[in-house]
N, C-alpha and C positions, 0 to 999 in steps of 0.2 A: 460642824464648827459653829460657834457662837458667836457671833456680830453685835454684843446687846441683846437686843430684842429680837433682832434678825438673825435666822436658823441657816445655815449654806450646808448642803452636803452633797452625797452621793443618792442616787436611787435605781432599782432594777423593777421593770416593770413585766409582764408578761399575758399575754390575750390570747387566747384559744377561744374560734371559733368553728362549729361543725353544723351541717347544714344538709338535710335528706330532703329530696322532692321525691314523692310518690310520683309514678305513671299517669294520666288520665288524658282524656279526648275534647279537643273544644266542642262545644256547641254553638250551632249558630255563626259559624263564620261565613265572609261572603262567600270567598271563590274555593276552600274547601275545608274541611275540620283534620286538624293537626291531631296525628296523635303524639301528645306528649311523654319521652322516654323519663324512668326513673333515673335519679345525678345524685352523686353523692359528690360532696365540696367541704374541704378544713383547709385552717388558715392559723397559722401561730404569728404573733407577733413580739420577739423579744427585744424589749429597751434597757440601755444605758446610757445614764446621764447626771446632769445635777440640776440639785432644783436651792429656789432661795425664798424665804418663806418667811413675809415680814410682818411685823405688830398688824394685831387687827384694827380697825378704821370702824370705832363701832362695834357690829356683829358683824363685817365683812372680814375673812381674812383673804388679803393675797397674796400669790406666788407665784413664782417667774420658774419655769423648767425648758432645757434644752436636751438634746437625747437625741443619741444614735438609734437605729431600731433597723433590726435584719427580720426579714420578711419570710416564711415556709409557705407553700401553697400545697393542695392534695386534692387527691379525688379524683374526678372526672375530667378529663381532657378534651374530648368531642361528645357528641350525643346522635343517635340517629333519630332523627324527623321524618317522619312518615305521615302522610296526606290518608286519612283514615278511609276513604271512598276510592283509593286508588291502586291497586293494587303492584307491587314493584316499584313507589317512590319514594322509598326508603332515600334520606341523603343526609351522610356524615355531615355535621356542622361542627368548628371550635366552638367552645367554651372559653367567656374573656377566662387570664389569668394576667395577675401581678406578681411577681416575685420582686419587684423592686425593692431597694433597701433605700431607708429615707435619713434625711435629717431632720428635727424638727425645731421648732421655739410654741413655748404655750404658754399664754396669760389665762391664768385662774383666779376666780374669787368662790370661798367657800361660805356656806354660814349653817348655823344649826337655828331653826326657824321651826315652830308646832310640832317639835316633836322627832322632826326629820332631819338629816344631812343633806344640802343642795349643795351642787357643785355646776358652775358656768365657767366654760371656758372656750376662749381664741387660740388656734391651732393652726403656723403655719407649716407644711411641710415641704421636701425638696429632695426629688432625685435626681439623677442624671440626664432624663429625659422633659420631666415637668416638674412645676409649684404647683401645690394646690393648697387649699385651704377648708379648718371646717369650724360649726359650730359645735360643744359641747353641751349637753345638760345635764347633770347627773340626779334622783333621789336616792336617799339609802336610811334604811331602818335601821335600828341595832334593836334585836330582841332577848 
């Protein structure tokens, strides 16, 4: 929809994130050297929402978005930890996870500056259990 100058619509967003640690053994620890198991970890995150995207101010554009977003988690649930010097201390530990599904609000400002795309944004979000909040920074090339 068109407001003038000012753009309001719909937006679907979507983040996949996957994440492999390799195995290895500390060195040098005080009281013993961990050996570290391999973890595998993914993470989808799908938004719906609307955002409003007003005259730029200069080379600054900003936009205001709110958005539902449901959360997938994967991978590795616990890990065994084992004390590399000790034989039989193997000990299942969790691994955090979030499945929570959030609300959000985000103030952006975008601009095209040397060449690049910057994008800073204020991000607060809200589930059931806490708020948090974060900073954004974005660059991006187009080639």
């Amino acid at each position: 929809m068109d407001l003038g100058s000012t753009r309001v619509g719909p937006f679907v967003n979507v983040l996949y994130s996957k994440v492999s640690l390799a195995s290895y053994v500390e060195q040098g620890a005080a009281v013993g050297d961990a050996l570290i198991p391999e973890s595998d970890y993914d993470r989808t995150e799908s938004s719906v929402g609307f955002e409003a995207a007003f005259p730029a101010l200069g080379s600054l554009r900003p936009s205001v978005r709110v958005a539902y977003t449901h959360v997938d988690e994967g991978g590795d649930s616990s890990a065994l930890l084992t004390l590399a010097a000790v034989p039989g201390s193997a000990q299942s530990i969790a691994l955090p996870a979030s499945d929570d599904d959030f609300a959000s609000a985000q103030l952006t400002l975008e601009a095209d500056w040397a060449g690049f795309g910057w994008r800073a944004a204020l991000e607060a979000r809200g589930t059931d259990n806490e708020t948090s909040g974060r900073f954004i920074l974005g660059v991006a090339k187009t080639f």
